[in-house]
DSSP file (Angstrom, degrees, kcal/mol; ACC not computed):
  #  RESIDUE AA STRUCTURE BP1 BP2  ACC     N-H-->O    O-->H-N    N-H-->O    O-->H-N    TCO  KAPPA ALPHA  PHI   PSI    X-CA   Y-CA   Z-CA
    1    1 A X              0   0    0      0, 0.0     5,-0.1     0, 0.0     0, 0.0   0.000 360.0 360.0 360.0 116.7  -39.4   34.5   44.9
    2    2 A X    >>  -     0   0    0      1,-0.1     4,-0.9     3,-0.1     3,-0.7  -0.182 360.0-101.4 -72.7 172.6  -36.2   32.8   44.3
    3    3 A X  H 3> S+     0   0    0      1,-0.2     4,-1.4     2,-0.2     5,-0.2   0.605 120.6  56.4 -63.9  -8.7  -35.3   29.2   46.7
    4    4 A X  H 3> S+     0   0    0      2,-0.2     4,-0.8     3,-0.2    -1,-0.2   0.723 112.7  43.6-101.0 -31.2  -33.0   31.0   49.2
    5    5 A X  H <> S+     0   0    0     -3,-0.7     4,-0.7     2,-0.2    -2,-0.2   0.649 112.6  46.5 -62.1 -26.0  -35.9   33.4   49.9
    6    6 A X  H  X S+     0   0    0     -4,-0.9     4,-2.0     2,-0.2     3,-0.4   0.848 111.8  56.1-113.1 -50.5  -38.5   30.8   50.1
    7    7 A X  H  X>S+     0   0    0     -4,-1.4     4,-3.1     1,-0.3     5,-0.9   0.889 112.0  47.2 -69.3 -33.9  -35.7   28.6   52.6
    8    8 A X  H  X5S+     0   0    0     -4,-0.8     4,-2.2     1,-0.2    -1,-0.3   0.951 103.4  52.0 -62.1 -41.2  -35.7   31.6   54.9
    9    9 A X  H  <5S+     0   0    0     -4,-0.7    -1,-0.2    -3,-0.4    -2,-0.2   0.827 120.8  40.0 -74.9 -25.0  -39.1   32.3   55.1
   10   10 A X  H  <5S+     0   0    0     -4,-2.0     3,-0.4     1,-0.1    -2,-0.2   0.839 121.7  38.5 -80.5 -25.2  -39.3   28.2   56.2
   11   11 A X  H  <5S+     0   0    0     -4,-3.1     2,-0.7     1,-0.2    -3,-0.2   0.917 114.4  57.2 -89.6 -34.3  -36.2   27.9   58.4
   12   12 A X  S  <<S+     0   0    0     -4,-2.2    -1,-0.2    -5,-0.9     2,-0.1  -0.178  70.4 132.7 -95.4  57.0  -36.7   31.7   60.2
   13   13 A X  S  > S-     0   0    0     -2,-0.7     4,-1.4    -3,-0.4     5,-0.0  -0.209  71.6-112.3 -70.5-179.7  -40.1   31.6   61.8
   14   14 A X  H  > S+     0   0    0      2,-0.3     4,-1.1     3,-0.1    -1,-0.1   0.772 124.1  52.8 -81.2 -42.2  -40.8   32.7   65.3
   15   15 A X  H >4 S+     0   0    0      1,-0.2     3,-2.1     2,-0.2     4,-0.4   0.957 109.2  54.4 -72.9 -77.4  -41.6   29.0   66.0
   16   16 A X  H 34 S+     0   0    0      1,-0.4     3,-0.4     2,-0.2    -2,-0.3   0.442 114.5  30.8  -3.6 -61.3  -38.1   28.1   64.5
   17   17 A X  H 3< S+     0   0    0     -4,-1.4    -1,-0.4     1,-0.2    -2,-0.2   0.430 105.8  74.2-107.0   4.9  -35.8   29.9   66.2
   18   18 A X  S << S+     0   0    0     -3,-2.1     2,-0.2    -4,-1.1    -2,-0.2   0.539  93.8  66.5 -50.0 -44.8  -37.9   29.8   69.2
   19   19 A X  S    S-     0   0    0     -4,-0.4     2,-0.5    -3,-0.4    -4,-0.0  -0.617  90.1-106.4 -89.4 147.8  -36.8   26.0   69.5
   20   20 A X        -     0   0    0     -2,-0.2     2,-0.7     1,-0.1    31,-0.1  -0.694  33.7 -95.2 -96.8 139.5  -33.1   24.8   70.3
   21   21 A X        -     0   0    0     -2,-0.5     2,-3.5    29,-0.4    31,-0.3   0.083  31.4-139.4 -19.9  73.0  -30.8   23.4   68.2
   22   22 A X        -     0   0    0     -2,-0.7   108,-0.6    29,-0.1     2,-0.5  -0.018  30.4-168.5 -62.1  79.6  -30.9   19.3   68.5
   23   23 A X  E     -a  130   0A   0     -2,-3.5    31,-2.1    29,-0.4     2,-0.4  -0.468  19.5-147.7 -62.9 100.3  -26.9   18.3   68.4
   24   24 A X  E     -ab 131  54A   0    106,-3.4   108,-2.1    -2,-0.5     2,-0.6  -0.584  20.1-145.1 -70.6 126.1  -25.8   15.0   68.0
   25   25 A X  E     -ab 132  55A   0     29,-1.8    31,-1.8    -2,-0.4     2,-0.7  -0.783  13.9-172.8-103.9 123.7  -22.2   14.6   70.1
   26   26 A X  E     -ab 133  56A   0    106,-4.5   108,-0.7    -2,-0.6   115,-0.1  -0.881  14.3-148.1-104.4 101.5  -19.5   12.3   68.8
   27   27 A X        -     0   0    0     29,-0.8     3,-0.2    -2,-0.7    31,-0.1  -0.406  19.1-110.6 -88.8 164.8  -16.4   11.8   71.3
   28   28 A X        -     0   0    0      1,-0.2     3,-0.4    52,-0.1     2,-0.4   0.385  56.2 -68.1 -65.0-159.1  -12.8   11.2   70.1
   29   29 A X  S    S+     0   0    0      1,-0.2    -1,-0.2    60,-0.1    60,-0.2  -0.728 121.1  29.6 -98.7 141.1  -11.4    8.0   70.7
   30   30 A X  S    S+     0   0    0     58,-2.5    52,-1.4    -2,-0.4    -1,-0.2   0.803 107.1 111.8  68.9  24.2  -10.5    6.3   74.0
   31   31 A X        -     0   0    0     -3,-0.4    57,-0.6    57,-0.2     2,-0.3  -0.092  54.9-159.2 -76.0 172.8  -13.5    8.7   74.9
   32   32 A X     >  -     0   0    0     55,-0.2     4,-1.4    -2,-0.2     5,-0.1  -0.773  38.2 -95.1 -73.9 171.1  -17.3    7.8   76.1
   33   33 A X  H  > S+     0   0    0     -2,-0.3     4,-1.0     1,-0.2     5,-0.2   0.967 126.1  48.4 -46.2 -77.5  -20.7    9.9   76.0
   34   34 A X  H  > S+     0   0    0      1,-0.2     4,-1.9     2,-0.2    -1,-0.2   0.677 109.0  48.1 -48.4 -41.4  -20.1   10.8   79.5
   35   35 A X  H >> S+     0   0    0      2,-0.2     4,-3.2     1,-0.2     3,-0.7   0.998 112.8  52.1 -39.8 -70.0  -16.4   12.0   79.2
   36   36 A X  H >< S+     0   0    0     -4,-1.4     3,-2.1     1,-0.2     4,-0.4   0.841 110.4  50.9 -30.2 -72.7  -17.3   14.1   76.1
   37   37 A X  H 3< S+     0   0    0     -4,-1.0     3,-0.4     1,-0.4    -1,-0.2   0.627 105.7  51.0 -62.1 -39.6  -19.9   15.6   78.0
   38   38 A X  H X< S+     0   0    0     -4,-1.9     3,-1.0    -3,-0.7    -1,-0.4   0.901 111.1  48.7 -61.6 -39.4  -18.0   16.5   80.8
   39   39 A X  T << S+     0   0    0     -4,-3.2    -2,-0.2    -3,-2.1    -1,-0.2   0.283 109.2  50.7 -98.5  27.3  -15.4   18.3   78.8
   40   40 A X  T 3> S+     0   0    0     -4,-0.4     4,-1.3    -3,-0.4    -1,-0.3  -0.307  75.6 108.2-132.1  48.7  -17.5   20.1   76.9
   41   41 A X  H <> S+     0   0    0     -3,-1.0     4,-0.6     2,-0.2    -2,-0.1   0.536  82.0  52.7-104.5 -14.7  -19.6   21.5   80.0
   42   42 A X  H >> S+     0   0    0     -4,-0.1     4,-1.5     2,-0.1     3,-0.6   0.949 113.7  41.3 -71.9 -76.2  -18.0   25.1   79.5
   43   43 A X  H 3> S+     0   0    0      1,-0.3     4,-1.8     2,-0.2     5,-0.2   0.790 116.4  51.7 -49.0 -43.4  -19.1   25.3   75.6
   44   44 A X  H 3X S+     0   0    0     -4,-1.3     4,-1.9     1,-0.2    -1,-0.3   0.943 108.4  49.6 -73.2 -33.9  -22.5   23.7   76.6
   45   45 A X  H << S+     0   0    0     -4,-0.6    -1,-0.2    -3,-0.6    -2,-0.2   0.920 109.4  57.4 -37.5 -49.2  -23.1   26.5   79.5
   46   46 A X  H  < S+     0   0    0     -4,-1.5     3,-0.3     1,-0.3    -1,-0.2   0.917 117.5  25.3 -77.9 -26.6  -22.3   28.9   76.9
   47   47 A X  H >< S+     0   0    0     -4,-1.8     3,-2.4     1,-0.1    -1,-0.3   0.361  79.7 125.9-103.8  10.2  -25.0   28.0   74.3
   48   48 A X  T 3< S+     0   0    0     -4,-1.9    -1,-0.1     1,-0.3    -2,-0.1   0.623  74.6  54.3 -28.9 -23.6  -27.6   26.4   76.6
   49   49 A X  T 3  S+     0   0    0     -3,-0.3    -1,-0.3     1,-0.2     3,-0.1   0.226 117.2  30.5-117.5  42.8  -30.2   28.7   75.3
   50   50 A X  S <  S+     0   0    0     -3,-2.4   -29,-0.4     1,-0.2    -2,-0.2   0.253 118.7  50.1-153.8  30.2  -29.8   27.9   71.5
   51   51 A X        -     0   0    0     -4,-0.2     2,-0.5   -31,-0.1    -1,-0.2  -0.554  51.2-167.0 179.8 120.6  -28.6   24.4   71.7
   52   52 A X        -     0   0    0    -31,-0.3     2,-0.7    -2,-0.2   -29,-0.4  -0.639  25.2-147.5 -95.1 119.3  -29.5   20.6   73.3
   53   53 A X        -     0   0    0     -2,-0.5     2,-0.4   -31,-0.1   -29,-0.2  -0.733  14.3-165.5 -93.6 132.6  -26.9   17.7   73.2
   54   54 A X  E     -b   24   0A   0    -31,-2.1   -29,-1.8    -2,-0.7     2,-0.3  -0.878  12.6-159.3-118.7 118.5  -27.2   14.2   72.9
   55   55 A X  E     -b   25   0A   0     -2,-0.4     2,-0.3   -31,-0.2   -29,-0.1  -0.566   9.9-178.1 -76.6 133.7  -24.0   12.1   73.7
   56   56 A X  E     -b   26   0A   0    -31,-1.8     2,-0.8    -2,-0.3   -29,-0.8  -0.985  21.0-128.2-135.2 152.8  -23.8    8.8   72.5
   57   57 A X        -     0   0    0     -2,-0.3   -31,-0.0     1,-0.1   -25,-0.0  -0.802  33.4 -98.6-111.1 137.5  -20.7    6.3   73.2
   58   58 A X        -     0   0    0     -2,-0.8    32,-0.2   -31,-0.1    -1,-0.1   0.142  27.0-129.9 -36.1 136.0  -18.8    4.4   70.3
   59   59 A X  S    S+     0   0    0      1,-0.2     2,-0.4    30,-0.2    -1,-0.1   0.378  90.9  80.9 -82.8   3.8  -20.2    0.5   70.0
   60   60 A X  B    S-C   89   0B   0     29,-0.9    29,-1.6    31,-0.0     2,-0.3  -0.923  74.6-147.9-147.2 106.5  -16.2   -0.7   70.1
   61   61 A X        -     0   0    0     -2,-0.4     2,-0.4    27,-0.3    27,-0.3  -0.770  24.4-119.7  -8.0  88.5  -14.7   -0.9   73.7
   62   62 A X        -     0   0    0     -2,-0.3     2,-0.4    25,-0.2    25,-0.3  -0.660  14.2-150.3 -21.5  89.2  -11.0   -0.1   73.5
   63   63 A X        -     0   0    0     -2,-0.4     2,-0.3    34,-0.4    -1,-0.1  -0.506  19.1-142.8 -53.4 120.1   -8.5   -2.7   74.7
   64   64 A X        -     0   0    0     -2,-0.4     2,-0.3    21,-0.1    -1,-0.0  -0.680  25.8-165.8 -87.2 139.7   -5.7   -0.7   76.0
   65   65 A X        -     0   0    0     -2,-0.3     2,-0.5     0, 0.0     0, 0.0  -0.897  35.8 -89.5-125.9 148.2   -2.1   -2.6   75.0
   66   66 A X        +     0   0    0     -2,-0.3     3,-0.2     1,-0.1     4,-0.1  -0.573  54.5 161.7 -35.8  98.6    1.4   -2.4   75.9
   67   67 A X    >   +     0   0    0     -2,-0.5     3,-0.8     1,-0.1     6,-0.2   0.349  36.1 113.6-113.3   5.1    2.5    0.2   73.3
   68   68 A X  T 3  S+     0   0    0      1,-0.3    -1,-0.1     3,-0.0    -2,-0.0   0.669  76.1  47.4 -62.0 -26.2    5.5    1.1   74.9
   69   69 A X  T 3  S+     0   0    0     -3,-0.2    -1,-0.3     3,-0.0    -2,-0.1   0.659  83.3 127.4 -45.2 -49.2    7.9   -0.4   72.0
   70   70 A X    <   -     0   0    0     -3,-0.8    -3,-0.1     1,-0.1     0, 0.0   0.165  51.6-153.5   0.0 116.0    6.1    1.0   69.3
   71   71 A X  S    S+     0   0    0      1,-0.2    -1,-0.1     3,-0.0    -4,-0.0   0.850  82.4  51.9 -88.7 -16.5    7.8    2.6   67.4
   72   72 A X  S    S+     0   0    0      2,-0.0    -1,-0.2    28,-0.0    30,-0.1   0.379  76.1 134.5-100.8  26.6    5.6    5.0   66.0
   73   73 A X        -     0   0    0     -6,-0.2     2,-0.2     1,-0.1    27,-0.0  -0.463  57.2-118.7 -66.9 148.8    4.4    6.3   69.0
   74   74 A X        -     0   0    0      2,-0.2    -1,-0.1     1,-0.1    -2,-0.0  -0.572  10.3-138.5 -82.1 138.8    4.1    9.8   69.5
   75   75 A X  S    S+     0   0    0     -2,-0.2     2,-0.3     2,-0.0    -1,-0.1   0.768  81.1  97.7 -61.3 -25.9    6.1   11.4   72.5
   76   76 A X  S    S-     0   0    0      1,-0.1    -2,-0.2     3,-0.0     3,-0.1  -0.441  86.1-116.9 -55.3 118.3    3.1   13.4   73.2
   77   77 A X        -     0   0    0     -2,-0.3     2,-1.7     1,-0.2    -1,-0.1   0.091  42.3 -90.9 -72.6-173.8    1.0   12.0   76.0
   78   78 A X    >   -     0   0    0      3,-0.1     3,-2.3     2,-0.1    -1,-0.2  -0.523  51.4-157.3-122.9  77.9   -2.8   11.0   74.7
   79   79 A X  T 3  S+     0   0    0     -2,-1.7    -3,-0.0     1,-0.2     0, 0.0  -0.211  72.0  12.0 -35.8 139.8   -4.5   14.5   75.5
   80   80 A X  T 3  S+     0   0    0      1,-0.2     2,-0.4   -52,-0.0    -1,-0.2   0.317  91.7 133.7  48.6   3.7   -8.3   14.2   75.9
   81   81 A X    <   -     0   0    0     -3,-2.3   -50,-0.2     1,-0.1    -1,-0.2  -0.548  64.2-109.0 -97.5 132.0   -8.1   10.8   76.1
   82   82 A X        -     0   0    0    -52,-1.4     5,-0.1    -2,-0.4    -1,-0.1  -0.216  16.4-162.3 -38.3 140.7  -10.4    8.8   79.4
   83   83 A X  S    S+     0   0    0      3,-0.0    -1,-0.2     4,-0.0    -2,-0.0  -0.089  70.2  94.6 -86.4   9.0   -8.0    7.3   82.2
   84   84 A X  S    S-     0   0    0      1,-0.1     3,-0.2     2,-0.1     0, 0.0  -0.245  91.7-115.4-100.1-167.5  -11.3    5.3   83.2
   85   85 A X  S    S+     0   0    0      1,-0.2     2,-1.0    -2,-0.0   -21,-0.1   0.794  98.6  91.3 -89.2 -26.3  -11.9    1.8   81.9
   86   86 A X        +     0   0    0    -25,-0.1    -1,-0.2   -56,-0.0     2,-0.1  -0.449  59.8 149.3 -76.7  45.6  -14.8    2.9   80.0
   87   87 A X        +     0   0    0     -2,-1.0   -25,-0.2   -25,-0.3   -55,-0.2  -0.520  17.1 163.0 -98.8 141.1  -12.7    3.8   76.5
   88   88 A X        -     0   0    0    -57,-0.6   -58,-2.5   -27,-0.3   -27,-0.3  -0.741  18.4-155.2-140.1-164.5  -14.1    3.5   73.1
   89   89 A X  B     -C   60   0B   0    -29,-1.6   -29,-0.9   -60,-0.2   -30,-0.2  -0.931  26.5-126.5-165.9 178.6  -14.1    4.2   69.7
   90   90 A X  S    S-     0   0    0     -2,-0.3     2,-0.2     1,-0.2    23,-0.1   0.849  88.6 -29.1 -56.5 -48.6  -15.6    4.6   66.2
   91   91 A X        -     0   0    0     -3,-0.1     2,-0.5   -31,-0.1    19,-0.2  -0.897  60.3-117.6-163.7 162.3  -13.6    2.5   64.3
   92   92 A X  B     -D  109   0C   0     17,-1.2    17,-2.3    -2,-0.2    19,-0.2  -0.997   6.1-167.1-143.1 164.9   -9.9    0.8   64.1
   93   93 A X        +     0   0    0      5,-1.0    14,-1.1    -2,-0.5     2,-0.4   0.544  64.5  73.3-132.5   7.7   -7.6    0.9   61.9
   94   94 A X  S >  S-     0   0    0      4,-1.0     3,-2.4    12,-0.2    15,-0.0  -0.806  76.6-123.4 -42.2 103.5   -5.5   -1.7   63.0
   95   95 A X  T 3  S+     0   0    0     -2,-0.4    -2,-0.0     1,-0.3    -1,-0.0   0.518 111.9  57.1 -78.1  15.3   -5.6   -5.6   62.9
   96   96 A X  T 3  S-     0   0    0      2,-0.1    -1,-0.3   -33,-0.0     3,-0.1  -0.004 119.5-111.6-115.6  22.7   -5.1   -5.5   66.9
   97   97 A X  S <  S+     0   0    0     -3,-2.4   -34,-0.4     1,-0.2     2,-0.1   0.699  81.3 113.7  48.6  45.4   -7.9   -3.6   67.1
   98   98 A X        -     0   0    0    -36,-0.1    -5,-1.0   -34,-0.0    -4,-1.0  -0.282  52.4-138.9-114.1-173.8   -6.3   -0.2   68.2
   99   99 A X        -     0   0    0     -7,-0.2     2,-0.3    -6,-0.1    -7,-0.1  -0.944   8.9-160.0-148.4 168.5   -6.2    2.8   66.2
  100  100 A X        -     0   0    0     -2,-0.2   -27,-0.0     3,-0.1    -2,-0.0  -0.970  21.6-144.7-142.1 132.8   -3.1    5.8   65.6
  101  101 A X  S    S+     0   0    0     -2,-0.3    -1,-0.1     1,-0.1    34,-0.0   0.813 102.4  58.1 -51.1 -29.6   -4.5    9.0   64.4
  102  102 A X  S    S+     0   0    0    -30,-0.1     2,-0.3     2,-0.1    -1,-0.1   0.675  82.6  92.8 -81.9 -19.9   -0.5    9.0   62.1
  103  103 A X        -     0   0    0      2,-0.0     2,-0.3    -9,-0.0    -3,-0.1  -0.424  66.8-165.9 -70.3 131.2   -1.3    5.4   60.2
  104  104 A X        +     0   0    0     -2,-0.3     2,-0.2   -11,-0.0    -2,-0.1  -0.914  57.2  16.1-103.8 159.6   -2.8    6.7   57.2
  105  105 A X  S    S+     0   0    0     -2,-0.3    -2,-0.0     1,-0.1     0, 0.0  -0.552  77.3 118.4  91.2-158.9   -4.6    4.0   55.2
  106  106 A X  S    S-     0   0    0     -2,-0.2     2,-0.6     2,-0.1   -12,-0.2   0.015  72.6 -57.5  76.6-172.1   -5.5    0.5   57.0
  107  107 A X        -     0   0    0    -14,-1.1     2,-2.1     1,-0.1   -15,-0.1  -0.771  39.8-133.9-114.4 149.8   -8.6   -1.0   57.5
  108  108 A X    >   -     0   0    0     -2,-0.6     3,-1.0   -15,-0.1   -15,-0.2  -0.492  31.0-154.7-105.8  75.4  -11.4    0.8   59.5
  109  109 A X  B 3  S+D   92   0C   0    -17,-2.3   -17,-1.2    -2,-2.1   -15,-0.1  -0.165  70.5   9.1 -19.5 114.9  -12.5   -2.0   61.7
  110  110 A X  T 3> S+     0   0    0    -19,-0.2     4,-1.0     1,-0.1     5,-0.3   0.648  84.0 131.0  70.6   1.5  -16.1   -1.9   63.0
  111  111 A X  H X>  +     0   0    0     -3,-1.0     3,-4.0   -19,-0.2     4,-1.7   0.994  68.7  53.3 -43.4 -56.8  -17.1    1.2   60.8
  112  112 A X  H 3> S+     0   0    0      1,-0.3     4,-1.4     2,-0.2    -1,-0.2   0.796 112.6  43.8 -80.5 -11.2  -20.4   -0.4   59.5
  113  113 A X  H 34 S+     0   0    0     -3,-0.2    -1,-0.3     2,-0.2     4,-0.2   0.648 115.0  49.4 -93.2  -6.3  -21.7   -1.2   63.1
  114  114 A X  H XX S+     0   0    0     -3,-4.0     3,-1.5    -4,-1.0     4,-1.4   0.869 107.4  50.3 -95.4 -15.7  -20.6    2.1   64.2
  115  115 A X  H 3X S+     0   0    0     -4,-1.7     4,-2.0    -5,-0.3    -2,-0.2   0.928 112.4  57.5 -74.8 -51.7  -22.5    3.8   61.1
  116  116 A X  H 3< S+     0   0    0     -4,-1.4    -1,-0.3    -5,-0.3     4,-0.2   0.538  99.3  54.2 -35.6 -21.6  -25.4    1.4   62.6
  117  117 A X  H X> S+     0   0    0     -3,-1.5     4,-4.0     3,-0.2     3,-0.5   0.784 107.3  47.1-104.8 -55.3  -25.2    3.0   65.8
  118  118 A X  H 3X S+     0   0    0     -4,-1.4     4,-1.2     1,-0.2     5,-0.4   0.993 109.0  58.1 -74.1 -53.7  -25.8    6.6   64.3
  119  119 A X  H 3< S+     0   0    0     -4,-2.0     4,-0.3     1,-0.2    -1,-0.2   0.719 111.7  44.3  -6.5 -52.2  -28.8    5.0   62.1
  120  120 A X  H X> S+     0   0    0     -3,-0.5     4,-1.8     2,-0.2     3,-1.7   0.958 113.3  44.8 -80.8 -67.3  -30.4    4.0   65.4
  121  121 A X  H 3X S+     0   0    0     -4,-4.0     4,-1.8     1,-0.3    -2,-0.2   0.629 106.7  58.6 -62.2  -6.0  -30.0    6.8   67.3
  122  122 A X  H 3< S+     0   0    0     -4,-1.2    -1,-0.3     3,-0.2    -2,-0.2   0.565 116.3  41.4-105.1  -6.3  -31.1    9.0   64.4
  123  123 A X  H <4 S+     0   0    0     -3,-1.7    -2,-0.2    -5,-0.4    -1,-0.1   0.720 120.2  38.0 -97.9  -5.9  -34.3    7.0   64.7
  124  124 A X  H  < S+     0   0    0     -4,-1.8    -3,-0.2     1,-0.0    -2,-0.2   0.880 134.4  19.5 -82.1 -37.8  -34.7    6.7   68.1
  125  125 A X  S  < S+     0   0    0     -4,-1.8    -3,-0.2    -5,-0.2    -2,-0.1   0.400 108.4 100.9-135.6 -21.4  -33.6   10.1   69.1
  126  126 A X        +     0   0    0     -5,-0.1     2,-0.1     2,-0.1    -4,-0.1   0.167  26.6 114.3 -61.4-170.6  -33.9   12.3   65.9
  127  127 A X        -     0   0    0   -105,-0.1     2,-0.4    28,-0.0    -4,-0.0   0.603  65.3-179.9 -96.0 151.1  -34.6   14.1   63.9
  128  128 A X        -     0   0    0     -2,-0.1  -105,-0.1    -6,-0.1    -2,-0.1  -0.965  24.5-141.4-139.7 121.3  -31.0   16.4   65.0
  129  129 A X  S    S-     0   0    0     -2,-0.4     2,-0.2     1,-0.1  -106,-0.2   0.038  72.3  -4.4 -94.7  35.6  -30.1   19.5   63.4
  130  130 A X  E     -a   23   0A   0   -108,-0.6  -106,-3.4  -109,-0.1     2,-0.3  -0.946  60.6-115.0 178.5-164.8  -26.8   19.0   63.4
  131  131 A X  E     -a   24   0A   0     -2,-0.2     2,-0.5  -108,-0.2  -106,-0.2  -0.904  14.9-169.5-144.4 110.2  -23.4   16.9   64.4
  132  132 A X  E     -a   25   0A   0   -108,-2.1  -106,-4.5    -2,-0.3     2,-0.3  -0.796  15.5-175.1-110.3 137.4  -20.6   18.0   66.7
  133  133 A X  E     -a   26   0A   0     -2,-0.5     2,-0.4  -108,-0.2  -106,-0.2  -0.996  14.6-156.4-137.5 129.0  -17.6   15.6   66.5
  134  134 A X    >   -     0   0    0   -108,-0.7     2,-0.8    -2,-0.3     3,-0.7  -0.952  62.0 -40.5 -69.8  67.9  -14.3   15.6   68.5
  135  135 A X  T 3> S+     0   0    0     -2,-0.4     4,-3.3     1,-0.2     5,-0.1  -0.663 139.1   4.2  89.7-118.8  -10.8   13.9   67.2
  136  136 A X  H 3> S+     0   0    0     -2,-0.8     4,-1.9     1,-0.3    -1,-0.2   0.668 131.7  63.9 -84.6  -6.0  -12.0   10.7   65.5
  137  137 A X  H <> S+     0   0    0     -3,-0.7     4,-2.2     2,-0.2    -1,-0.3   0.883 101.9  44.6 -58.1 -53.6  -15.3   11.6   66.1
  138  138 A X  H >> S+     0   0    0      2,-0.2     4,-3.2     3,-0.2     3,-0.6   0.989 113.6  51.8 -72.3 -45.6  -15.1   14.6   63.9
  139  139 A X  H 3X S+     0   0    0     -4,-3.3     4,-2.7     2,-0.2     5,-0.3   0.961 116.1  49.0 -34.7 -69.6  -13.1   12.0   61.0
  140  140 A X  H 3X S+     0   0    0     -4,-1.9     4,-0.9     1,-0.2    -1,-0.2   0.829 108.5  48.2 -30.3 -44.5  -16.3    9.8   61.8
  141  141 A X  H XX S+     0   0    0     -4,-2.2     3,-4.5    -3,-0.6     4,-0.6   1.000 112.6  47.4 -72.4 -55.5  -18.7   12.6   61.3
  142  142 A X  H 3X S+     0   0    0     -4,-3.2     4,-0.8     1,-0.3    -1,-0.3   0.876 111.7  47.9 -57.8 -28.6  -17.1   13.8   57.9
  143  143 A X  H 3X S+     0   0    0     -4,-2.7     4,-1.1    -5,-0.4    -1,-0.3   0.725 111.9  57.8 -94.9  -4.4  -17.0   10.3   56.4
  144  144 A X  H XX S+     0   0    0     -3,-4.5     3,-1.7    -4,-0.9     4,-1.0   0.961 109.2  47.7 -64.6 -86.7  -21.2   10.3   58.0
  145  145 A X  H 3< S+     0   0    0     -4,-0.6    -2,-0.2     1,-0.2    -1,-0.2   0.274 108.7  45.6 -41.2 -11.9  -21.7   13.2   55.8
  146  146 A X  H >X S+     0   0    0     -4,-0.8     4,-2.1    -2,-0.2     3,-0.6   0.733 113.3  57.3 -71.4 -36.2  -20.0   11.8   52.4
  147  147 A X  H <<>S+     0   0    0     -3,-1.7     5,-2.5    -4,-1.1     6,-0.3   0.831 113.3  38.2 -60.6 -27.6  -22.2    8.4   53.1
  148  148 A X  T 3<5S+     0   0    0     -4,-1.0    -1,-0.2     2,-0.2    -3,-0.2   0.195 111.4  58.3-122.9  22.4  -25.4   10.4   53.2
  149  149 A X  T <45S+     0   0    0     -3,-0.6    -1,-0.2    -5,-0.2    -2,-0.2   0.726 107.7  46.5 -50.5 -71.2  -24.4   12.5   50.5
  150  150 A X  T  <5S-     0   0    0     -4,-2.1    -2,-0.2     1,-0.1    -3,-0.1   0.500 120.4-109.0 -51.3 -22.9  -24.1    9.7   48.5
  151  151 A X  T   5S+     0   0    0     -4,-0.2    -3,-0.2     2,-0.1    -4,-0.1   0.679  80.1 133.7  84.8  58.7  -27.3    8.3   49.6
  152  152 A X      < +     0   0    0     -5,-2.5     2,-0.2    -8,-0.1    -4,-0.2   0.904  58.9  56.0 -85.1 -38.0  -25.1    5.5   51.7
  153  153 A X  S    S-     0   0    0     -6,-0.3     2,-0.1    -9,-0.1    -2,-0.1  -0.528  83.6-121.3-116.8 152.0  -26.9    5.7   54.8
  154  154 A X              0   0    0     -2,-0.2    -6,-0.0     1,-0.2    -2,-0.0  -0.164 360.0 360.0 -85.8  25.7  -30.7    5.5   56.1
  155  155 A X              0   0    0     -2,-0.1    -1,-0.2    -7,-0.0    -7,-0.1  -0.194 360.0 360.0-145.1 360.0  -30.6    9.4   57.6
């Protein structure tokens, strides 16, 4: 029996697919758990019986600044992003401790405590068979998945 045979017979039991999906959710930036969660209340409806979320919110608070000078703001208004106070994020990439999705480069502020965050939650709250990520959530998640490729990470 070759290994793709032998992974089938383990992953597709009765018991297996019998259970739902455990998703960890990672919201964009200037986001929280709860926001995410709200705007993904259609998607979650629709797969409710093959899949469970847990939202978790970004470890770095988002000071909102006067940006209005800026020149390299976008004219586009900041779609998906909270109006509350409650704004976070993964990472910045900024030395004012903002982020723009357009800077390429810079330094990704607060990464290793947010990489900390998923560590903890994947030992409190795991084990989760998979990771749905949103804007800079989803950036986060791909650069989760090279660290623990790499064997960077404790998951």
């Amino acid at each position: 029996m070759d290994n793709n045979s032998q992974m089938e017979q383990k992953c597709c039991t009765e018991d297996s697919m019998s259970q739902k999906l455990k998703i960890l959710a990672i919201h964009g930036y200037r986001q929280n758990a709860e926001t995410f969660r709200a705007k993904t209340g259609s998607f979650r409806k629709m797969v409710h019986k093959w899949a469970q979320f847990t939202y978790i919110t970004a470890p770095h608070k988002v000071i909102l600044v006067d940006d209005s000078n800026d020149l390299n703001k976008s004219e586009e208004p900041d779609i998906g992003q909270s109006q509350d106070e409650e704004q976070y994020g993964w990472f910045f990439n900024r030395d004012d401790k903002t982020f723009r999705g357009i800077r390429k480069g810079g330094p990704a502020i607060g990464f290793e405590e947010s990489v900390k965050l998923i560590e903890q939650t994947f030992a409190e709250e795991g084990p989760f068979d998979g990771v749905l990520g949103f804007s800079q959530g989803a950036c986060f998640v791909g650069l989760l998945c090279d660290l623990q490729q790499r064997g960077c990470m404790l998951v």
